[in-house]
Each structure stands twice: as structure tokens, then as C-alpha cells.
Residue frames as qw, qx, qy, qz and C-alpha x, y, z in Angstrom:
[[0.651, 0.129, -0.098, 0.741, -12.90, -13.93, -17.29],
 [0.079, -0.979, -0.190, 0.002, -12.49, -10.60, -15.33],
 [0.100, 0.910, -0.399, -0.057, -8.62, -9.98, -16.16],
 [0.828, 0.377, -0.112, 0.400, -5.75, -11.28, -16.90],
 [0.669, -0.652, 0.263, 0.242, -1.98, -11.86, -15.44],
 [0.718, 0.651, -0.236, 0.069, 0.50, -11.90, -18.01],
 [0.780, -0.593, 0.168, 0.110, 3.55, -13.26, -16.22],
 [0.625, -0.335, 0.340, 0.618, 7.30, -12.44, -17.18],
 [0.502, 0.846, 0.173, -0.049, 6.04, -9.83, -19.74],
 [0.112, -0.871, 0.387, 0.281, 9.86, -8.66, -19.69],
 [0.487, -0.271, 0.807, 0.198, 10.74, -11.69, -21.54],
 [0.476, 0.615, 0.625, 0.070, 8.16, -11.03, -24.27],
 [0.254, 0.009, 0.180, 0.950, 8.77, -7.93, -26.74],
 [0.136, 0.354, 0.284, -0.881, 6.75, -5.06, -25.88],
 [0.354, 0.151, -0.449, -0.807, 4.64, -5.24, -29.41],
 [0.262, -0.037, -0.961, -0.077, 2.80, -8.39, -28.52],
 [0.130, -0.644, -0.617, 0.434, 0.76, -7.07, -25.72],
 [0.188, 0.586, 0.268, -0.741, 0.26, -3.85, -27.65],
 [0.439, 0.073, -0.583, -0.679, -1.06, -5.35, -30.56],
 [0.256, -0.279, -0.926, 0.011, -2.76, -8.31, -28.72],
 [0.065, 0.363, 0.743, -0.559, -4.60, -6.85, -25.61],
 [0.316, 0.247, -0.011, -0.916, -6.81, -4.25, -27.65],
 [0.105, 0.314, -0.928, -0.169, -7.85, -7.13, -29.23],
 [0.177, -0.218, -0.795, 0.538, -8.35, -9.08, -26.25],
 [0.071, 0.323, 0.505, -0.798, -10.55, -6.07, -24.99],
 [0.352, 0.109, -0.459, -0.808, -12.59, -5.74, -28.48],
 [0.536, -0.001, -0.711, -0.455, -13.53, -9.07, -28.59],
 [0.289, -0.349, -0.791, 0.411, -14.90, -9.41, -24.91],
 [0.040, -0.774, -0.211, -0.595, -16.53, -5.53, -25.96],
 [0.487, -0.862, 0.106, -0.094, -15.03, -4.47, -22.45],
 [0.244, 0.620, -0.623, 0.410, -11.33, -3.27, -20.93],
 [0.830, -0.556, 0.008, -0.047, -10.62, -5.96, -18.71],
 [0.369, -0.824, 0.427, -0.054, -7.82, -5.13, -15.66],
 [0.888, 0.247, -0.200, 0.332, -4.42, -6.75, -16.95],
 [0.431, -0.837, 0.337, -0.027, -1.75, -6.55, -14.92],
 [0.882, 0.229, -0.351, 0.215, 2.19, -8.00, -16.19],
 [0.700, -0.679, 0.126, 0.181, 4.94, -8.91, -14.09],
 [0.480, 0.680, -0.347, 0.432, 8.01, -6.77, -15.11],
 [0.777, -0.483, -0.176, 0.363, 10.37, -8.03, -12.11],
 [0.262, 0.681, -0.021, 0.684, 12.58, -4.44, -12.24],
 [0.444, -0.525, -0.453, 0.567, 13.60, -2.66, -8.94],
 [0.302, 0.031, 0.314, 0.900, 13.95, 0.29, -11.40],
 [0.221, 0.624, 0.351, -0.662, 10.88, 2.59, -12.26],
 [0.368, 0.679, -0.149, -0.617, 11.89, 3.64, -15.31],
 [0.046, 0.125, -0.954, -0.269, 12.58, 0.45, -16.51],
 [0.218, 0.501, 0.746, -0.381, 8.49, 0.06, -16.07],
 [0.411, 0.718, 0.014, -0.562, 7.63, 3.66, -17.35],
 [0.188, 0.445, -0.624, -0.614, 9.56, 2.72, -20.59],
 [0.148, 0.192, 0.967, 0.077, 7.68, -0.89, -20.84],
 [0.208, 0.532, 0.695, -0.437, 4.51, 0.89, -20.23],
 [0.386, 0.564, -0.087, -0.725, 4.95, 3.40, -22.99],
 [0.070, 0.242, -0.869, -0.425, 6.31, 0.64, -25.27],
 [0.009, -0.382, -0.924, -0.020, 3.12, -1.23, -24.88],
 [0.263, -0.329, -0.067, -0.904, 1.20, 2.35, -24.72],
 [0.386, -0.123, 0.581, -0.706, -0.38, 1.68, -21.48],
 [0.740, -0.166, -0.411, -0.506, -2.59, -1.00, -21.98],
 [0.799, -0.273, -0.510, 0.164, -1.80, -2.98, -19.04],
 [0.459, -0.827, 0.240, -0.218, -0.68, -2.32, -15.53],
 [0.438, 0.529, -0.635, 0.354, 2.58, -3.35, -13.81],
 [0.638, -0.651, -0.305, 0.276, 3.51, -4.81, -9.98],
 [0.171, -0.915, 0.274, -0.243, 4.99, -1.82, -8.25],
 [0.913, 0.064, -0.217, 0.340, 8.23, -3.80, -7.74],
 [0.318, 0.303, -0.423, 0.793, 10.48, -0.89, -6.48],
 [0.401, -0.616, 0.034, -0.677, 7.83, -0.30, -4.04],
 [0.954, -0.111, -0.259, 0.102, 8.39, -3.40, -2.70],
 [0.681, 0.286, -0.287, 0.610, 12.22, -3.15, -2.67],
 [0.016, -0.619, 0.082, -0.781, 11.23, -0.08, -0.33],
 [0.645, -0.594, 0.126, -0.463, 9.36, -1.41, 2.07],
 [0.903, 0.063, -0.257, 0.340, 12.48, -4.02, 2.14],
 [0.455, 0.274, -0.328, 0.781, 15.06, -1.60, 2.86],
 [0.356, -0.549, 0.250, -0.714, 12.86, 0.87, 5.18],
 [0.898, -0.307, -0.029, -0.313, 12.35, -2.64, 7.09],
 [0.924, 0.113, -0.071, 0.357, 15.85, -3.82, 7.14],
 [0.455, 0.263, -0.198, 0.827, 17.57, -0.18, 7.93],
 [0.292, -0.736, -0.561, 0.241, 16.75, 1.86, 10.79],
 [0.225, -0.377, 0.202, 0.875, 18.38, 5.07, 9.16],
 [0.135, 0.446, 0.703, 0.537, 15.83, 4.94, 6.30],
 [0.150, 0.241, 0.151, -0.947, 13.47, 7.91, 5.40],
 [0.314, 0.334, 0.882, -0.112, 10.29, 6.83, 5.91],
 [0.358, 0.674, 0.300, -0.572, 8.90, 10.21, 4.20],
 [0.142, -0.501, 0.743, 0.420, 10.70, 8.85, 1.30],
 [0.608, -0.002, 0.793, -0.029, 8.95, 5.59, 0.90],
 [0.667, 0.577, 0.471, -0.029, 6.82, 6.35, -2.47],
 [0.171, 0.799, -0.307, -0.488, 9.72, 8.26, -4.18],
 [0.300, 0.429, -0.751, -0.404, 10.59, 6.82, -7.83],
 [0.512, 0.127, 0.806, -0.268, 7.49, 4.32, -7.42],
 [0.030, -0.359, -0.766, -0.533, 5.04, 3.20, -10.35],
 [0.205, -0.789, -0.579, -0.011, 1.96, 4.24, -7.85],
 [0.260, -0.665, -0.219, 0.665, 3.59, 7.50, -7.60],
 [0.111, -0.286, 0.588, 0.749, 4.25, 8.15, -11.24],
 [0.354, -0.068, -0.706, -0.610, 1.53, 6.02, -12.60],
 [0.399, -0.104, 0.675, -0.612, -1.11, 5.51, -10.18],
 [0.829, 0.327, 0.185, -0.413, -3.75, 3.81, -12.82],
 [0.785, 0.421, -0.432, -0.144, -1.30, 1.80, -13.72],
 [0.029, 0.432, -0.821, 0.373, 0.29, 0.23, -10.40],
 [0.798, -0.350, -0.352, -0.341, -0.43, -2.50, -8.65],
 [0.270, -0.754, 0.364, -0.477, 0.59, -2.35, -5.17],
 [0.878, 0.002, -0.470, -0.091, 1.96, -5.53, -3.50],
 [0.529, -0.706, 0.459, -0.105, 4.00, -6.40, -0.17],
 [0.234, -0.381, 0.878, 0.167, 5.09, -10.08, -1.30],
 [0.841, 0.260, -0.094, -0.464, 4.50, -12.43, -3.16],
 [0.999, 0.023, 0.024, -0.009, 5.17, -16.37, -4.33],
 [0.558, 0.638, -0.191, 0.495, 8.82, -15.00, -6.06],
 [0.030, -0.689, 0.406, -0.599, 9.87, -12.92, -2.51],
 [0.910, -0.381, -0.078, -0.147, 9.57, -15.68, -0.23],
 [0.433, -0.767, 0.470, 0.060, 12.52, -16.70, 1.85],
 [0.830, -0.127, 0.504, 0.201, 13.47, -19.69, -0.28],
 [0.724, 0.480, 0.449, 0.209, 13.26, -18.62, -3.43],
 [0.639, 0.464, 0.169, 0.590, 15.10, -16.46, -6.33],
 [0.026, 0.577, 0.069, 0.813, 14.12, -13.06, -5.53],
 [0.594, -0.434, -0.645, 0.206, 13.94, -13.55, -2.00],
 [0.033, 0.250, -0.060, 0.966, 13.24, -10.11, -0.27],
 [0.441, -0.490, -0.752, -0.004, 10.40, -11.57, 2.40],
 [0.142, -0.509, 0.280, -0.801, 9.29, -8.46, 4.68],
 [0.292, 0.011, -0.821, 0.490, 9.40, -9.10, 8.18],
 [0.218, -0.628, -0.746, 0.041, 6.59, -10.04, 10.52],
 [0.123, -0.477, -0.287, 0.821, 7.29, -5.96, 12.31],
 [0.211, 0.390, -0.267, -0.855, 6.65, -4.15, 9.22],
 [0.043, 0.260, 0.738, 0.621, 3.97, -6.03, 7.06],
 [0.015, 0.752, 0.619, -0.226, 1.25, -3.97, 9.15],
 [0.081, -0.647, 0.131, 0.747, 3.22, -1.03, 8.04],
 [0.146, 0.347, -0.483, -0.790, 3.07, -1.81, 4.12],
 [0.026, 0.466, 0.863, 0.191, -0.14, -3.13, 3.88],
 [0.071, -0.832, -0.167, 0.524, -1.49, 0.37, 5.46],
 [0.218, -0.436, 0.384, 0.784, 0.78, 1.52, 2.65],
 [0.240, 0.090, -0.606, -0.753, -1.42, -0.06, 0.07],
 [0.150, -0.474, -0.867, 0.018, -4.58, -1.10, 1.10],
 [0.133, -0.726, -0.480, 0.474, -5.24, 2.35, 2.72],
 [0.170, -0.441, 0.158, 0.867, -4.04, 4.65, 0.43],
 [0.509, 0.541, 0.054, -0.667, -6.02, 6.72, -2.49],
 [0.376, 0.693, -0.529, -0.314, -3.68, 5.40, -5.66],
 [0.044, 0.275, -0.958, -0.062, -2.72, 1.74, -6.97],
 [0.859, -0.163, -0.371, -0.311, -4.46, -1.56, -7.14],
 [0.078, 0.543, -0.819, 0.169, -3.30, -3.26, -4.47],
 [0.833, 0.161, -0.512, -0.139, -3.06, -7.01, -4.06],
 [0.731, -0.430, 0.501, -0.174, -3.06, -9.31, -0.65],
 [0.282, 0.342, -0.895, -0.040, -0.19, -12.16, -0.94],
 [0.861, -0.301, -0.237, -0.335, -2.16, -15.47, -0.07],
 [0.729, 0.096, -0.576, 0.358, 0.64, -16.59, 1.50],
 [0.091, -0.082, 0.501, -0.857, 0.19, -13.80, 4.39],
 [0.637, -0.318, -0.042, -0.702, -3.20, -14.05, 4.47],
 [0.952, -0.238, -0.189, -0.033, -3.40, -18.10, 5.28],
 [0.559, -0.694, 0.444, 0.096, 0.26, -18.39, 6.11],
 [0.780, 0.414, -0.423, -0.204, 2.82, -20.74, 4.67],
 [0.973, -0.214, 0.076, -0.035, 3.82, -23.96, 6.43],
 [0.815, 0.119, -0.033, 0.566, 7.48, -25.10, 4.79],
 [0.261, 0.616, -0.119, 0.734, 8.43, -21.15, 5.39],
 [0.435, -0.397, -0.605, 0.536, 7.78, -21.43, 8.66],
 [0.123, -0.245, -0.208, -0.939, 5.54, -17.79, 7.78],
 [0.088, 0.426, 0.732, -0.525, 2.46, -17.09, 10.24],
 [0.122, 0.630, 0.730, 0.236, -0.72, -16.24, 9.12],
 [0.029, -0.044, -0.214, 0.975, -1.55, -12.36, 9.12],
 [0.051, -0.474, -0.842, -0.251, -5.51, -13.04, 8.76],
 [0.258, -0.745, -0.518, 0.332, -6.98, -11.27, 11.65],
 [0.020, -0.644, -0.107, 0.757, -4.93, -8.00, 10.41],
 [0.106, -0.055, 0.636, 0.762, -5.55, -8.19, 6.98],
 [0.056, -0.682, -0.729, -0.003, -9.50, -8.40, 8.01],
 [0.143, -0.610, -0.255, 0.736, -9.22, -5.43, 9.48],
 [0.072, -0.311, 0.435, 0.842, -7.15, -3.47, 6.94],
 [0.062, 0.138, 0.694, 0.704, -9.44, -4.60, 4.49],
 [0.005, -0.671, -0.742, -0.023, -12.27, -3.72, 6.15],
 [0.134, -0.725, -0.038, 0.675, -11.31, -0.33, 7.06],
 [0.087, 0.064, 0.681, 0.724, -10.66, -0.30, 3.00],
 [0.143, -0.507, -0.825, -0.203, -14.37, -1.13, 2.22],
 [0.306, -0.699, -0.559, 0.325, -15.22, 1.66, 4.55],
 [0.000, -0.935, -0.019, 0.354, -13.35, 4.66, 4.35],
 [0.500, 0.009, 0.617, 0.608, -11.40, 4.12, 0.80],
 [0.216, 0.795, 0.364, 0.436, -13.00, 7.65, -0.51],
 [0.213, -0.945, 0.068, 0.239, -12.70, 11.51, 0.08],
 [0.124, 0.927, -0.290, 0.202, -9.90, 13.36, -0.02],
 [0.870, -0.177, -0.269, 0.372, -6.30, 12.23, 1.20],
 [0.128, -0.945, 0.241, -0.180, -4.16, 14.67, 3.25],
 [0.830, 0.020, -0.354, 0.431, -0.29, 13.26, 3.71],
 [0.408, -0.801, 0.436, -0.049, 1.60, 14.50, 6.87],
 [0.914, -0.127, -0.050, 0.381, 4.74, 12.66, 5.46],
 [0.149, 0.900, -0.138, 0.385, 6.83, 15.68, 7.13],
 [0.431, -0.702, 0.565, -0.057, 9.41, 13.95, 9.47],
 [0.106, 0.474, -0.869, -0.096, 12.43, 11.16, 8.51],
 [0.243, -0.023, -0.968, -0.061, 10.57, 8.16, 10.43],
 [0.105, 0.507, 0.776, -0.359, 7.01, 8.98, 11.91],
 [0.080, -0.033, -0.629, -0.773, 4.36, 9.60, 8.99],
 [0.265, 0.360, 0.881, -0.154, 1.26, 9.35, 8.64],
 [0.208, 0.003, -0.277, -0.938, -2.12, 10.80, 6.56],
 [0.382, 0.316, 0.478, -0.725, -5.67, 10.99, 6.31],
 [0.073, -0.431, -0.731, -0.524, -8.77, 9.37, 3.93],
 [0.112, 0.347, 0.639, -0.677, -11.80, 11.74, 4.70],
 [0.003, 0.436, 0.678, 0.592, -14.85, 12.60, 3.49],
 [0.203, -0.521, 0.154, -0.814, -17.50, 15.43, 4.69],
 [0.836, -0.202, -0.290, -0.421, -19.14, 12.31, 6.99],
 [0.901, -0.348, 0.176, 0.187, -16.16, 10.48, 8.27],
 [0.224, 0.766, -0.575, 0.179, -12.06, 10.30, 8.63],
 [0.958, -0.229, -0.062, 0.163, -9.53, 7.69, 9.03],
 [0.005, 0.921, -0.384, -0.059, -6.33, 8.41, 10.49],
 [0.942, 0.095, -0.056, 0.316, -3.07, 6.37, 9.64],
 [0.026, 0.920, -0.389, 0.044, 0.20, 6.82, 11.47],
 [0.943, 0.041, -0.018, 0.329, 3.24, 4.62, 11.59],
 [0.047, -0.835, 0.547, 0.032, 7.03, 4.83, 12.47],
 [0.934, 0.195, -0.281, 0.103, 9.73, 2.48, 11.53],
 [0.391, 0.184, -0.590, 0.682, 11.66, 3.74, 14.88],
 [0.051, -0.091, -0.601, 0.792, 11.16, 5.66, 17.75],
 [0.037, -0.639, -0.764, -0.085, 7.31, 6.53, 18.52],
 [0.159, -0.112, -0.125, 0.973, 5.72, 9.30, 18.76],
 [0.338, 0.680, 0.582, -0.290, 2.73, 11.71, 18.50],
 [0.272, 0.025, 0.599, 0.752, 1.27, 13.67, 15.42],
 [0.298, 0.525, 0.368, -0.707, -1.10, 16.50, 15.51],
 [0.187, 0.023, -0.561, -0.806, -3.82, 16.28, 12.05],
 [0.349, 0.179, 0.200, -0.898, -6.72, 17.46, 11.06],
 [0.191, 0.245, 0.951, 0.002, -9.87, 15.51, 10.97],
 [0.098, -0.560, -0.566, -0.597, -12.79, 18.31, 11.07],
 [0.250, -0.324, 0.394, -0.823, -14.32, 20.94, 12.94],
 [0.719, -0.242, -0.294, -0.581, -17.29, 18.60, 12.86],
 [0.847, -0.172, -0.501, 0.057, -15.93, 15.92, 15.12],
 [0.056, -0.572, 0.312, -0.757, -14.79, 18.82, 17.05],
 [0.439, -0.358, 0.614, -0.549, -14.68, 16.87, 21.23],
 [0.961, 0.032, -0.194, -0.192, -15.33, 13.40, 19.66],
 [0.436, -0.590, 0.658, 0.170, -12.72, 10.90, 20.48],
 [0.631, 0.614, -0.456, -0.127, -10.68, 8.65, 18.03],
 [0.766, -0.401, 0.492, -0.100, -9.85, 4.99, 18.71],
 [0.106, 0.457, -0.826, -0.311, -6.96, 3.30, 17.35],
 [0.741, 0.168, -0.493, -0.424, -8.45, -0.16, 15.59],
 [0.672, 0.421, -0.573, 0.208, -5.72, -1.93, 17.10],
 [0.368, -0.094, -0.598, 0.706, -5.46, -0.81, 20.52],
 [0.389, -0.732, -0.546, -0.117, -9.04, -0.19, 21.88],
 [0.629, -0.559, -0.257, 0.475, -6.75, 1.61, 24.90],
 [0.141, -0.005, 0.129, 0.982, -5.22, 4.74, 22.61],
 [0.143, 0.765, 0.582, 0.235, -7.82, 7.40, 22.15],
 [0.268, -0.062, 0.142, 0.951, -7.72, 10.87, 21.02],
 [0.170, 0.798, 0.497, -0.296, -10.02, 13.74, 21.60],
 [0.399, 0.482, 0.335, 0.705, -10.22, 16.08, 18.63],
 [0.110, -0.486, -0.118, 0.859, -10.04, 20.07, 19.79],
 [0.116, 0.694, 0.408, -0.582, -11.79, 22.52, 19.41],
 [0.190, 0.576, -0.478, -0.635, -9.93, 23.42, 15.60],
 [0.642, 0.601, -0.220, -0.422, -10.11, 20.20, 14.60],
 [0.642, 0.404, -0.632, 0.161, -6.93, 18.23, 14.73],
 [0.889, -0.425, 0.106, -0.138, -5.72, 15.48, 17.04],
 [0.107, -0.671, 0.734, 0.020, -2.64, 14.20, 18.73],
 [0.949, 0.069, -0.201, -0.231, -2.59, 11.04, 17.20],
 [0.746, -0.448, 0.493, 0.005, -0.04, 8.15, 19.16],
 [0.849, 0.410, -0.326, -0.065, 1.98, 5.60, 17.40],
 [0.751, -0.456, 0.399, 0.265, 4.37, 2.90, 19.98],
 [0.246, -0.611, 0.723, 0.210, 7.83, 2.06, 18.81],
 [0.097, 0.200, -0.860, -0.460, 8.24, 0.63, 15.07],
 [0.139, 0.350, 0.895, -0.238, 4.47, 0.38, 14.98],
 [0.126, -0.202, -0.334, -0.912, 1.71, 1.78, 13.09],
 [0.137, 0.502, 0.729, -0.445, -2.00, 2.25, 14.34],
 [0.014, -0.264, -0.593, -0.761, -5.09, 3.38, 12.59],
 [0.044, 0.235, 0.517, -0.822, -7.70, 5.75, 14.05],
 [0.132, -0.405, -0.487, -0.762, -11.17, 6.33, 13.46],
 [0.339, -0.347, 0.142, -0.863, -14.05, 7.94, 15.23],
 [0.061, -0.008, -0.938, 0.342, -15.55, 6.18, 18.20]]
């Protein structure tokens, strides 16, 4: 056993899991990663579970979700918005970052299925970022047949390799405009850049290092974008129409 799901925990009373899991974690002489599924669009319906159970378990970031629903469904949204009143903004060691899942599919209850434009955008959102656990839906990864739902394989390799790679350092957020964001993972060795708009494209000057000072930067995605870093430091980084792209050093 290396953790534990606890599924509809809202339907259980908060004292159960914080008298049980310590338990749980005694008698295995190690804290193993629990994660319940409070279905909430709310935050603070979360924070209050979480105290009630005094943190012993994580949560799914569920209003994050609901975000990357509506910034995907409204072309007036503020992307620099996206992580306000989240769990992984509030509670970062206690979120667990998701895009969809089994529950958000088009058929079912809690249907809220991001679209095929934007799941490179909120996977980047949590796969790349410092904070959260976050969690690939198998149903993007392989696809799903009766949902007529395409496979996202090839970019979820990616993403997850670029994880595996440059998922340390320092983060630096440039979320300073309505709909074209982006931010930096670096370390004193290497930098990945991530930008992304959920409208119009555009460019975004940020700083990588003096050290890479006349290198160029090649989007992942598009072999064909590349950006020489100047003399300070910082690059114009690209990003097409409702599209994100992810840069590292060529």
C-alpha cells in the first residue's frame, strides 16, 4: 500500500478520518499520501473539512477545476485570476491538482469535461507548476471510446517529461496581463519557460539568466518558435492564439 483514496469523504463526518488515519499511519510506522474527494466548487468548504479532520489528508482541488471550466468556456475570463480562492493556493501540501476526471465526463453527474483547446493549458497548470500533487485523468491519457474523447498521450509525455526534468528551483510568475500569462521553473543550471493565452496571442519578455545570455530557446511544441535570450537576460517569449507553448534551452 502506498496511499489511500477515500472517496465521498463529504458524506462521512469529519471525526472518522481524524481519529482513523493517524492510526492508519502508526500502524504501517509511515505517513502514507491520502487524498479524499470533497466534490465542493467552494474553497472554504475544503479549508473547513481540512481543519475538521486537522489536516491529515489532502483534498482534489475541485474549484480549480471549475476554473479551468469557466476560463475555457468564456473568452472574457481573467486568466491572471486562475489560482484565486484555490486549495493549491491556500493549501499547497494539501491539494491535489486535477483537470478531469471519471465524475466530469460529458455523460455523467458533474459533467464539466474541459475542451480538447484548453487541456494543454491546465495540465501546464498542474504538472508544471511548484505547488499541488497533481494527478493525470486516465481517461485523457488513453482516451475514452463511448465519449467519443481522443487520446492526449503524446502531450501528456511531454508535459510529464518536462516535469521529471525541470520540476525544481525557484518559480517566477509573470501572471501580469487579463489573458496572456505565463512563468518560469529555474534553477542556477537550467530554465523552463511556460506561456499560454486563452485569447489573442502574443509575446512576453522574462527572465531566464545572464548565463544563457545569446543562447536560443525552443518551444517543445513547435521546433519552429525560437528565442534568443539578450544580453540582460530575458526573452521575448511567443504564444499563437488560445495556445500555450513551453520553452527551454536548445
Amino acid at each position: 500500500m502506498n496511499g489511500l483514496r477515500l472517496d465521498a469523504v463529504k458524506h462521512i463526518p469529519a471525526s472518522f478520518y481524524k481519529n482513523l488515519l493517524p492510526k492508519i499511519y502508526h500502524d504501517f510506522n509511515k505517513e502514507l499520501f491520502t487524498v479524499g474527494e470533497y466534490w465542493h466548487g467552494d474553497v472554504y468548504h475544503l479549508e473547513q473539512y481540512l481543519k475538521e479532520v486537522n489536516f491529515e489528508m489532502s483534498l482534489f482541488d475541485v474549484p480549480l477545476h471549475y476554473h479551468f471550466y469557466d476560463a475555457s468556456h468564456n473568452e472574457n475570463y481573467d486568466f491572471s485570476h486562475i489560482f484565486d480562492q484555490t486549495l493549491v493556493s491556500m493549501y499547497p501540501s494539501n491539494a491535489v491538482t486535477f483537470v478531469d476526471n471519471h465524475d466530469t465526463e460529458p455523460s455523467q453527474s458533474l459533467a464539466s469535461f474541459i475542451p480538447d483547446w484548453f487541456k494543454g493549458h491546465a495540465y501546464c497548470l498542474t504538472l508544471l507548476r511548484k505547488a499541488g500533487y497533481p494527478c493525470v485523468f486516465y481517461g485523457d491519457l488513453e482516451g475514452i471510446d463511448y465519449e467519443n474523447v481522443s487520446s492526449k498521450k503524446e502531450m501528456l509525455q511531454q508535459l510529464l517529461s518536462l516535469r521529471k526534468q525541470y520540476n525544481e528551483g525557484n518559480q517566477e510568475d509573470y501572471f501580469d496581463h487579463p489573458h496572456l500569462i505565463g512563468w518560469i521553473r529555474r534553477t542556477q543550471t537550467k530554465a523552463m519557460v511556460i506561456i499560454m493565452t486563452n485569447s489573442t496571442g502574443g509575446i512576453k519578455s522574462m527572465y531566464v539568466g545572464k548565463e544563457d545570455r545569446h543562447c536560443y530557446y525552443v518551444n517543445v511544441f513547435n521546433g519552429y518558435q525560437r528565442v534568443l535570450i539578450n544580453e540582460d537576460g530575458y526573452g521575448d517569449f511567443y504564444c499563437e492564439d488560445k495556445n500555450f507553448a513551453v520553452y527551454v534551452k536548445e
